[in-house]
N, C-alpha and C positions, 0 to 999 in steps of 0.2 A: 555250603548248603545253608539257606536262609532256615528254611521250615522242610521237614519231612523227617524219614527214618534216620535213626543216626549210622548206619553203615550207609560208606562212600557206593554212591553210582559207579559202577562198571561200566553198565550197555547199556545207551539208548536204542530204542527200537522203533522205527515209525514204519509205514506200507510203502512201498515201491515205489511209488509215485504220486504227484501232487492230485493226478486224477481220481486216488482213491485216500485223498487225505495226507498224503506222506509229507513230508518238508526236506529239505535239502541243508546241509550243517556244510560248512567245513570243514573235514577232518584232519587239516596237515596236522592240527596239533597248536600252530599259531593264534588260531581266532578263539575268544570267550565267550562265551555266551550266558544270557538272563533265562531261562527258561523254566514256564510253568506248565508242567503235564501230572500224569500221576506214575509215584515213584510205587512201586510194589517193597520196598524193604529188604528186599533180598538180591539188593546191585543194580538191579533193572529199571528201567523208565522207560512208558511210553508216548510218543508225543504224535499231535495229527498239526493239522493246518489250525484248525480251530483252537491250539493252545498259543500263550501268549510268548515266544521269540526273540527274543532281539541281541543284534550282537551289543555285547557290553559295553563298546566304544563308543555305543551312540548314546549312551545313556547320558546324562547332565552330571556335572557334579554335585548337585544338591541330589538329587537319583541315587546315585553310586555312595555318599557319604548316608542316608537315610537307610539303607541296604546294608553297608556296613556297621554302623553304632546302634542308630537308633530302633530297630528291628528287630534287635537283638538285646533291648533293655526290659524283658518282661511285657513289651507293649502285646495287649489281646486283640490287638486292632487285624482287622480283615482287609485287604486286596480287593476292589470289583471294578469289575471293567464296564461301562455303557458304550454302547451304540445310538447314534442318532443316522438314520437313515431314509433316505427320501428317495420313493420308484412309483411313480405316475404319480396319485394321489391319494399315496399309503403315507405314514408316515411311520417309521418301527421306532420302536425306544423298549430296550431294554438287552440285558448280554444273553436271551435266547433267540433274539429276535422276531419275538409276537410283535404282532400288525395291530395297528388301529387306524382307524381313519380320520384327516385332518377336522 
């Protein structure tokens, strides 16, 4: 665990399906995964669609080495993700995705 509670996750928990936000893991046990949701402290985590996912094999290794050392040296640096997105002649920019127009 990069950042959060220092007791290990046990359960993640997400909704039943992608229609109501859920995501899909694979649990054999083989795949890793990057995952940001929010950890409750007490084992548990829950994650929807809208948190950030990925299996760890697709990371880069400048990704995975920054993850491992550098993240972990006191840095207070924050994480944020942007969106740039274009639907008729909206233009969204920003990770809630509020609209403005071009």
């Amino acid at each position: 665990m990069f950042k959060g509670p220092d007791k290990d996750i046990e359960f993640i928990y997400t909704a039943p399906s992608s229609a109501v936000c859920g995501v899909s893991l694979d649990i054999g046990g083989k795949k890793e995964y990057l995952i940001a949701g929010k950890a409750e402290g007490n084992g548990k985590m829950h994650v929807t669609l809208c948190d950030f996912i990925v299996p760890w094999d697709t990371l880069s290794t400048t990704q995975k080495k920054s993850l491992n050392h550098r993240y972990q040296m006191g840095c207070e640096c924050k994480v944020s993700r942007h969106c740039l997105l274009q639907v008729g002649g909206l233009l969204g920019f920003d990770p809630w995705l509020s609209w403005r127009s071009r």
